[in-house]
ZAMARGU-4260 file (C-alpha; in steps of 0.2 Angstrom, whole numbers, plus 5000, padded with zeros to 4 digits):
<rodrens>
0) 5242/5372/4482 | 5259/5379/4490 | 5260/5368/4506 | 5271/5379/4518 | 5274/5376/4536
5) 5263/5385/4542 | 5248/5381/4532 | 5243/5363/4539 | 5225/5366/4541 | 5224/5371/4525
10) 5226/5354/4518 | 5211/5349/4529 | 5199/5361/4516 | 5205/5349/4501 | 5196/5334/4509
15) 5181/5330/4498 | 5169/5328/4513 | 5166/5334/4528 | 5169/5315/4534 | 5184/5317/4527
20) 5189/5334/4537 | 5183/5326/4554 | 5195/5312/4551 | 5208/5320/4547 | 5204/5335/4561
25) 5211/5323/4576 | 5227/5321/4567 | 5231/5342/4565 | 5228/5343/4583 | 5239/5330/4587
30) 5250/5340/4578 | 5250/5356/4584 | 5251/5350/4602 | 5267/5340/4597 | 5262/5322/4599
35) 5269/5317/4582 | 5266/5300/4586 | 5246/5300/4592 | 5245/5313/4573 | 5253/5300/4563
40) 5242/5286/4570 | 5225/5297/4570 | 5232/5300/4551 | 5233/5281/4548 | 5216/5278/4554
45) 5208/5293/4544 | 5215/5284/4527 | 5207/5268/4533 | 5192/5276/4537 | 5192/5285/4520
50) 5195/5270/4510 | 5179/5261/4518 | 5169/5278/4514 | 5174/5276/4496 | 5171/5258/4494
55) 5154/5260/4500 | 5148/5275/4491 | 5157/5265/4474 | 5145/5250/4481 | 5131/5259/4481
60) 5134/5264/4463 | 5133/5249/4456 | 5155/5244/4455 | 5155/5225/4458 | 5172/5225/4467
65) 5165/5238/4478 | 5151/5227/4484 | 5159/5211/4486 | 5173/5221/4497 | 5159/5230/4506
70) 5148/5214/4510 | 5165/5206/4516 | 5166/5222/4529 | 5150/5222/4535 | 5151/5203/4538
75) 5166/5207/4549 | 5157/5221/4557 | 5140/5210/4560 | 5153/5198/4569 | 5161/5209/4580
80) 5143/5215/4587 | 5138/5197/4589 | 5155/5195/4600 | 5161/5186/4587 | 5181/5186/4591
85) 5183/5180/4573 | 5178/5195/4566 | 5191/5205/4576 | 5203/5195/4568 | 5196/5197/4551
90) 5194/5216/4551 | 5212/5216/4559 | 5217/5209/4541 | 5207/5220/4533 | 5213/5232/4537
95) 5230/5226/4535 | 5226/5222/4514 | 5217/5237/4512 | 5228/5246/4501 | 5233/5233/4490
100) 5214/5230/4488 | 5209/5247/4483 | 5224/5246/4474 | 5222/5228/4462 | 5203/5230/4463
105) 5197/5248/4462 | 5214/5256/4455 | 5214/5270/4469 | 5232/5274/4469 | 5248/5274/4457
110) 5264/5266/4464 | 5271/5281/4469 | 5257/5284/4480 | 5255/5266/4486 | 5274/5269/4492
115) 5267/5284/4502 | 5255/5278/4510 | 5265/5261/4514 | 5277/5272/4525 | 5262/5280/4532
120) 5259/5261/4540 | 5274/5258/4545 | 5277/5273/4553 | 5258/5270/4563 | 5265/5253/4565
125) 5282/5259/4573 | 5272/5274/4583 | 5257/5261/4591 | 5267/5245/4597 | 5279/5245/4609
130) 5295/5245/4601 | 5312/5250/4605 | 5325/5258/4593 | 5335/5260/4610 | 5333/5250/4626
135) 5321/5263/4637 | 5319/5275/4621 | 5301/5272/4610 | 5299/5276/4594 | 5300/5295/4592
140) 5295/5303/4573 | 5299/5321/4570 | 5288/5333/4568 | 5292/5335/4548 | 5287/5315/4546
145) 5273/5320/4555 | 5265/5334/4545 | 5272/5323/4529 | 5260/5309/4532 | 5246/5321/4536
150) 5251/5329/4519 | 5252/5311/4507 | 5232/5307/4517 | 5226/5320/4513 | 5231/5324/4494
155) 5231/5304/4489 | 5219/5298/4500 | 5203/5310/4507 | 5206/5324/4494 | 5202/5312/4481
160) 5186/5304/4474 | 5178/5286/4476 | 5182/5283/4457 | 5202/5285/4449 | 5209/5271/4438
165) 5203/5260/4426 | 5182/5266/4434 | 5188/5283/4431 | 5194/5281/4415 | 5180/5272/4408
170) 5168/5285/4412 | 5179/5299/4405 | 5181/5289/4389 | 5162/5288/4388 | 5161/5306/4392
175) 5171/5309/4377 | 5165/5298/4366 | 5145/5303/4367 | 5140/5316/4353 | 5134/5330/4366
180) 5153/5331/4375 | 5156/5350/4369 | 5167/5358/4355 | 5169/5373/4365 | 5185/5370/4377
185) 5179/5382/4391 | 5164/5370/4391 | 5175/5354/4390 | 5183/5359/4404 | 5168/5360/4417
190) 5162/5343/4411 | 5178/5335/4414 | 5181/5343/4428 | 5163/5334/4436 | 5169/5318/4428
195) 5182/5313/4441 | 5197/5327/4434 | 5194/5340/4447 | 5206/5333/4459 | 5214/5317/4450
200) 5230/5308/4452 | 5243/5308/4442 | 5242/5292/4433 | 5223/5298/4429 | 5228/5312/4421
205) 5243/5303/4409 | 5228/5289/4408 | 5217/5300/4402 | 5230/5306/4389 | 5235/5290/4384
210) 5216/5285/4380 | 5211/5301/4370 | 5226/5301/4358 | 5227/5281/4356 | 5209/5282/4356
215) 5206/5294/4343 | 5217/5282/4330 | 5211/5265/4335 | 5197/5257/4322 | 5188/5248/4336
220) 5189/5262/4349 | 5174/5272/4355 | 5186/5288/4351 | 5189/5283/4336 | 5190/5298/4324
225) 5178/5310/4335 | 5182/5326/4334 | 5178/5330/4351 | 5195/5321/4359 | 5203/5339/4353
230) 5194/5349/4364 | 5193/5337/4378 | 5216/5337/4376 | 5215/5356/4373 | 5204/5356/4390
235) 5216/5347/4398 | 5230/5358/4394 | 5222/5372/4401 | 5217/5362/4418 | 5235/5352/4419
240) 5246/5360/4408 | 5261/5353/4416 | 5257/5336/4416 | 5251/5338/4399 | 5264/5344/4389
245) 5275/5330/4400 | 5264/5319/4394 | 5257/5324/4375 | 5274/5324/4366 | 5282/5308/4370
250) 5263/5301/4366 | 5261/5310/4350 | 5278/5307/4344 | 5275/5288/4347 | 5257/5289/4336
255) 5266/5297/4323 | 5278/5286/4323 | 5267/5268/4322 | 5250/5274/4316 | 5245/5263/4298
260) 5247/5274/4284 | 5229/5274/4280 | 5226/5283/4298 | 5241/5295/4298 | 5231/5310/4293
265) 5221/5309/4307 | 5237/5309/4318 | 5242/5323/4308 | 5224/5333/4313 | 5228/5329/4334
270) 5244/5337/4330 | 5241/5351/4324 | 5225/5354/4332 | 5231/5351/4350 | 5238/5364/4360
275) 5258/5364/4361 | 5258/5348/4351 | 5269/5354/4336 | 5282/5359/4350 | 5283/5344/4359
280) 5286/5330/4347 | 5303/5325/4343 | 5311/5329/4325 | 5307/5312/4317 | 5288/5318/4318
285) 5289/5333/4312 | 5297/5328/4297 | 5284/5313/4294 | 5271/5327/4297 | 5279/5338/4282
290) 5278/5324/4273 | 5258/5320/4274 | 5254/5338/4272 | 5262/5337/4255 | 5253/5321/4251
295) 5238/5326/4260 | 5222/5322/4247 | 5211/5341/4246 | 5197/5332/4258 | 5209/5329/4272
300) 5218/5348/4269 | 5198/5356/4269 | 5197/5349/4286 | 5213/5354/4293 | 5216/5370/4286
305) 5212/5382/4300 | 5222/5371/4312 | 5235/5371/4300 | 5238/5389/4301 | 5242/5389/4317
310) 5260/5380/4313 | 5272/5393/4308 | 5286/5378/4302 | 5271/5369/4291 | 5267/5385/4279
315) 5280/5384/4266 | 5273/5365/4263 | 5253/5372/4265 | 5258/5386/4253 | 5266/5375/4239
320) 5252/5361/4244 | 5239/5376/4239 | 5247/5380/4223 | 5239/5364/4215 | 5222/5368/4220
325) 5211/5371/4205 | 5198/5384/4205 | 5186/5374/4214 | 5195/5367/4225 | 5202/5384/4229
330) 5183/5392/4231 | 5181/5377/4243 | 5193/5386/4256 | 5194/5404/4252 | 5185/5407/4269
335) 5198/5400/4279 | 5206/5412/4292 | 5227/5413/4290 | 5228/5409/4271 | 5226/5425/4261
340) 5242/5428/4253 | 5245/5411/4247 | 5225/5411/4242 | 5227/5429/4234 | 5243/5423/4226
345) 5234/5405/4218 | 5218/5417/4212 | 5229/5428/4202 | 5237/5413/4194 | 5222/5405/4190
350) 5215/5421/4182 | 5233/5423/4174 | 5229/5406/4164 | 5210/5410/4159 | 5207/5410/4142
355) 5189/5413/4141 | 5176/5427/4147 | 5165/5412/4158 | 5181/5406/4165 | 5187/5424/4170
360) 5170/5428/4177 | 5169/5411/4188 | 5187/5416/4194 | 5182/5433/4201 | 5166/5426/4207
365) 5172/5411/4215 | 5190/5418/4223 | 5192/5435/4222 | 5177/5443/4225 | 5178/5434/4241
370) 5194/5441/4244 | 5192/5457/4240 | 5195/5466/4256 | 5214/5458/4258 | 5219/5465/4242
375) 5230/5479/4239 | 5237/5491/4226 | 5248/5479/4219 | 5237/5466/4216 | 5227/5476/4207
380) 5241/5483/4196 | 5245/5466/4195 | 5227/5460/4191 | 5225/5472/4178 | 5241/5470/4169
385) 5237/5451/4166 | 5230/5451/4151 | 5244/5463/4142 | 5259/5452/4151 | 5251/5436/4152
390) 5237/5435/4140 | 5223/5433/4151 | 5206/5436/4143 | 5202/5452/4157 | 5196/5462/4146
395) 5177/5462/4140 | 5172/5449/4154 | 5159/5455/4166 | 5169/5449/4180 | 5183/5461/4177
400) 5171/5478/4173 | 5165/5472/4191 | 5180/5473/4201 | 5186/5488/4193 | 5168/5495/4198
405) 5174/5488/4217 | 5190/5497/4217 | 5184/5514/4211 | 5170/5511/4223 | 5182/5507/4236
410) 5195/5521/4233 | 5209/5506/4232 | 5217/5514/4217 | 5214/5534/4214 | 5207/5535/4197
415) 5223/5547/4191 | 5233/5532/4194 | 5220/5517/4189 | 5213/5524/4173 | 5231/5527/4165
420) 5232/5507/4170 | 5218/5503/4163 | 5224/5510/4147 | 5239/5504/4146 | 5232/5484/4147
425) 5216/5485/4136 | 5206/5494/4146 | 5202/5510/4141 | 5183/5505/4138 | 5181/5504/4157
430) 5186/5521/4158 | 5177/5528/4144 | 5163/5520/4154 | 5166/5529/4169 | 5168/5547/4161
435) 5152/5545/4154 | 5145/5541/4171
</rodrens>
């Protein structure tokens, strides 16, 4: 959100509750009536208040620390009523700790925010005694360190949900990990956006990083190798995309970097599969990248073919690596999106080598056939002249009567150019055959 000058109430609709609205609401008053020093106190006491909301609805939930904290409350509150002056004594300290509690205990804030919200109390500190800079002259804030701490409460503390850290993580890790987390990012998105990344810190969102892709390669992991930590970092790219490509390189580029070699390929699949992740790694990555495709067993390129098209810089390596395919392995693939040259160019060398009717027909059957529709005039002069220039059994198989069926059918070749052709490389029988059709 664009926090201008002007827009202060604004920051009251990112509160997550309407508790959270009405606390804040005194301070904003304050504020526009120019008592900066009654705002930042009311803006002191609508964090504390916060922070006791969210430790109790974390209690009710089931979060241990939660409930030992909130038992520990109540038993100061329960004193209080009972005129117990004990208990004053004992909030007053609670509420002094609370924010390295939520801190070390529940994992509320980063440091950078704790550092935030620390001036926040010494400012209510320095605004609610009676202290003196000057003899006569009280403690006087401006109205920019005002609308400052109303701005730090409100975006780390009441805009925020009762679960960040190590709580927060856990549950999106889990989310992740379970076989009904969605393939479709658009999907991904809406669940991890209900799962505490709607609104989240900082620190939650490189966390949540740092799991997925450390995750993903870790044998003991519950991320290990689930294909679903691609969508769920392709989701948050579109939701984060900042902190993500801040984050994914340096993160990336380290998993390259110290992954066993038996697991490399499958930093090699977050790579290419992640959005912007080919971009973002250092040089030294890249390079060991080039070098797993190369060595990349046909399994592991099956899986990763229709990622890999997607990197420009890797298609020289993918196009020699395809070049070894034998037919099989070729057929495997042929249906991949991104590949038809190279695919086109590999079927016409097979069918350049075939020796035998059975082997020409299982070529046209199993590759080109398939694709059929990417071929042009070229390749089917090209096609046709194999057995004249390379001594490939064409002529005679059924396979090769077919296709020339497919490109008369088709009108690829006009039959004044294709019959001469045909002629020309052994076979005229097709086009006797035609004429008497």
């Amino acid at each position: 959100m664009n926090e201008n000058l002007f827009d202060i109430e604004a920051l009251s609709l990112r509160c997550r509750s309407e508790q959270s609205k009405s606390y804040i609401a005194e301070a904003t008053l304050c504020y526009r009536a120019g008592a900066y020093r009654a705002a930042i106190v009311s803006t002191w006491i609508s964090v504390v208040f916060d922070l006791i909301d969210k430790i109790r609805e974390l209690a009710v939930s089931g979060d241990a620390a939660a409930r030992d904290l909130e038992s520990q409350f109540q038993t100061y509150v329960d004193q209080i009523n009972d005129g117990n002056q004990q208990g004053v004594a004992k909030a007053l300290e609670f509420e002094r700790e609370i924010l390295d509690v939520c801190r070390d205990k529940l994992r509320f804030f980063d440091q950078q925010q704790l550092v935030d919200i620390y001036r926040l109390r010494e400012d209510r500190h320095r605004c609610a005694h009676p202290s003196f800079q000057q003899v006569g002259l009280p403690y006087k804030p401006s109205a920019e360190q005002a609308r400052l701490h109303i701005r730090n409460a409100v975006v780390h503390v009441l805009a925020q949900p009762p679960v960040q850290g190590k709580a927060a993580l856990a549950g999106i890790k889990n989310l992740v990990a379970s076989e009904y987390f969605p393939k479709d990012v658009e999907k991904a998105i809406l669940q991890l956006k209900k799962s505490g990344l709607e609104n989240p810190t900082d620190s939650l969102i490189n966390s949540t990083i740092d799991a997925l892709v450390f995750g993903y390669l870790t044998p003991e992991d519950d991320l290990y190798e689930k294909l679903q930590v691609v969508p769920a970092l392709n989701a948050l790219y579109e939701l984060y995309p900042g902190h993500f490509e801040a984050r994914i390189g340096v993160q990336l580029s380290k998993a390259v970097r110290d992954v066993e070699d038996d697991r490399v390929f499958f930093a090699l699949y977050l790579v290419v599969c992640v959005n912007r992740a080919w971009n973002l790694i250092d040089q030294p990555s890249k390079n060991k990248i080039e070098l797993v495709v190369k060595e990349m067993s046909y399994e592991e390129f099956a899986l990763a073919a229709e990622a890999l098209r997607g990197v420009t810089q890797l298609r020289p390596v993918v196009e020699a690596h395809v070049q070894n395919f034998n037919l099989d392995q070729l057929a495997g693939i042929i249906g991949t999106k991104g590949f038809e040259i190279v695919f086109k160019e590999r079927a016409i060398e097979l069918l350049a080598a075939s020796r035998s009717w059975d082997r020409t027909n299982a070529i046209f059957n199993k590759v080109v056939f398939p694709i059929f529709a990417n071929l042009q005039v070229e390749d089917v002069t090209k096609i046709i002249k194999l057995c004249s220039e390379h001594g490939a059994d064409l002529p005679g198989a059924h396979g090769f009567g077919l296709f020339v069926q497919k490109v008369r059918d088709t009108g690829l070749v006009p039959n004044d150019v294709l019959n001469p052709l045909l002629v020309e490389n052994r076979g005229e029988y097709l086009v006797l055959q035609q004429e008497r059709t």
